[in-house]
N, C-alpha and C positions, 0 to 999 in steps of 0.2 A: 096377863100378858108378860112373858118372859122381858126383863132389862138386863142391861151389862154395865158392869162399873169395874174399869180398869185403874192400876197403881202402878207404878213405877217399884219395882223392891229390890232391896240387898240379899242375896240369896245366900244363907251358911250352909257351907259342904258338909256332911256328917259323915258322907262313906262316900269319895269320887266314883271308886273302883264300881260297888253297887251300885251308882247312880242315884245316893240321898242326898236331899236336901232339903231344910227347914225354910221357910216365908210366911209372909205375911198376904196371903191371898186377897185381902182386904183390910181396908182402916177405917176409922172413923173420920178420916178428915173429907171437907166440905169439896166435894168437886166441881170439875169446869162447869154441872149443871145444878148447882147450887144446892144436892142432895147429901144425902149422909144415910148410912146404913149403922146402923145402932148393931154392936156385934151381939150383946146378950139379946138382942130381938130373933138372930137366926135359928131355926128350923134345921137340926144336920141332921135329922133321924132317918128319914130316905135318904139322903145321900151318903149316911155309913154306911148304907147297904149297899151302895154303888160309886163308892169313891173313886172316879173317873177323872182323869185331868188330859184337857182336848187340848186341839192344837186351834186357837182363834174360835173359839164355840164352834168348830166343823162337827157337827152330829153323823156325818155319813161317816168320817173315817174312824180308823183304829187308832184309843186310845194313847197316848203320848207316857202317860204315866198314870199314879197312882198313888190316891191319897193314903197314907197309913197311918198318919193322927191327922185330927182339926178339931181346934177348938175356941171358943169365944173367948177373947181378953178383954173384959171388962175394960171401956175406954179406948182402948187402941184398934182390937180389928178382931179376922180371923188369921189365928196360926196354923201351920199345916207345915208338915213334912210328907214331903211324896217322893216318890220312886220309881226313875225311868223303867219302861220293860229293857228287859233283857239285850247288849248290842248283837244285832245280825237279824231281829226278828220282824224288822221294816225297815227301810233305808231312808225312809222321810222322819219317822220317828228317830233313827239313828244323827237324823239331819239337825232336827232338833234340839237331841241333847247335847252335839258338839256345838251349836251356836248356843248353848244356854251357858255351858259350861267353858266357855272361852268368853262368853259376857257379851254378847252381839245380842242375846234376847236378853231381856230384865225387867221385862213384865209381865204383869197376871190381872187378869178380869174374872169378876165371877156372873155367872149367867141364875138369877133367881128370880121368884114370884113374886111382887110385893104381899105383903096379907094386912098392912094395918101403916098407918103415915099421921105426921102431921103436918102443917106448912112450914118451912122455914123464914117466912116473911121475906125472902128476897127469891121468890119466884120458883123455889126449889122444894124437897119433900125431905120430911125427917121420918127414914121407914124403920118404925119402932119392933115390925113384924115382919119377916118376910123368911120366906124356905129358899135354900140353897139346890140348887139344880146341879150345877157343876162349875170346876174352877177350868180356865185355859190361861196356856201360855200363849202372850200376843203380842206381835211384833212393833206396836206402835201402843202408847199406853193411854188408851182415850177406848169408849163405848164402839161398842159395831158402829151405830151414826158416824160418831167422830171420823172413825176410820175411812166411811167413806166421804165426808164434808173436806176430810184432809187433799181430796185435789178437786174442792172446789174451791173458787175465787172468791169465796167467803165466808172461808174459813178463816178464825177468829185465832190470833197469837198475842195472849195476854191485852185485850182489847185492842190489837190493832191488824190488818188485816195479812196474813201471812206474805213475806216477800216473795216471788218469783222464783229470784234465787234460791229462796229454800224451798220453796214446792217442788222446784225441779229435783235438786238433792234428794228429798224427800222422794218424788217418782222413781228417782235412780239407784236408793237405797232398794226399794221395794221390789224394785225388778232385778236388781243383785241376789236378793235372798231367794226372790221364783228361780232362779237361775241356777243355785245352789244345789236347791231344793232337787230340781229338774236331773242334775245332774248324777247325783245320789242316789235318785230311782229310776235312773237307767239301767236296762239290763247288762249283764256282765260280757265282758269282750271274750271272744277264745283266742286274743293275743295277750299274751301275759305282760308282752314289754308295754301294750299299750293299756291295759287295765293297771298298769304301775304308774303309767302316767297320769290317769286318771283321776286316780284314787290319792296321790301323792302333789304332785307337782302344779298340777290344776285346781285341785281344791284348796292348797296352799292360796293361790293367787289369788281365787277369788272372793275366799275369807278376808285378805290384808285390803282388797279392794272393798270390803263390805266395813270393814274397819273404818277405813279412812271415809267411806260417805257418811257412816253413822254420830264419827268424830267432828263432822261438817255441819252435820243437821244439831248436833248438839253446842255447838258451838252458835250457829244459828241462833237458836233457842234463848241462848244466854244471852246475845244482846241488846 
């Protein structure tokens, strides 16, 4: 059965212009379900064949990017440099790499098999073996689960039950970036003044507005 274990990471630019950049796709640290992925356990032998980097584990759509190194670091995780495709050649994929690259997305999950565990004595697995299927970038840095338990009423913030407040934030961040997204992979106007606006002046707005909810929810977070 395919899992997802998502991180939070710092992403270094190698080449903006190309669209490179090095992370950490995975760590060894203890997550919200009390699991741990041992990085020399992973399996990349199929997935150098198909180093693929999705947008939220979406398997229907076209790849986002593309891994061109990953490798295990003993202790800390898997490293990976990957490589947006090309700008102009999807407008969600292009959507993407400007919220990655303006810092609005700053996480990655990777979607693998487990093959081999042991318990971790608090209710969690220590997976000593498992193959890598593929890495996504995703907007919210918790498991597919997570991501949906995140607008239910019990979902859990640091042992306590998430506020209202930031649920809401959180629903409002979410439908900012559908929104973004939406708007990106609109077809093109044959007004030019108004595909300027479009393209320029609307999308301005509603990045600073994806900014200051994401600034809300993080701030949230912290106290």
């Amino acid at each position: 059965m395919t899992q997802y274990k998502a991180v939070t990471v710092t992403s270094k630019a190698l080449d903006v212009q190309a669209g490179l950049y090095e992370l950490m796709a995975s760590t060894e640290s203890v997550d919200r379900q009390n699991d741990v992925l041992v990085s020399t356990g992973a399996d990349l032998s199929n997935y150098r064949r198909n180093p693929v980097v999705l947008w939220a584990h979406d398997y229907t759509r076209l790849p986002v990017a593309r891994a061109v190194e990953i490798d295990a670091v003993p202790g800390v995780g898997l490293r990976a440099k990957m490589e947006f495709a090309p700008a102009g050649v999807d407008a969600h994929i292009d959507a993407v790499r400007t919220l990655w690259e303006k810092g609005f997305l700053n996480a990655a999950s990777v979607g693998f098999t487990p093959k081999a565990g042991t318990p971790t004595g608090k209710g969690g697995t220590r997976f000593t073996e498992w193959e890598l299927l593929e890495f996504s970038i995703v907007p919210i840095p918790a498991n597919a689960d997570a991501l949906r338990l995140a607008f239910s009423p019990d979902v859990l913030k640091r042992g306590r039950v998430l506020s209202s407040k930031n649920e809401q934030a959180l629903r409002d961040a979410v439908d900012a970036l559908q929104a973004v997204l939406a708007q990106l992979e609109a077809p093109p106007s044959d007004d030019p003044q108004t595909e300027s606006v479009k393209s320029d002046d609307v999308s301005a707005e509603a990045i600073e507005s994806l900014d200051a909810m994401f600034k809300e929810i993080r701030n949230g977070y912290s106290r």
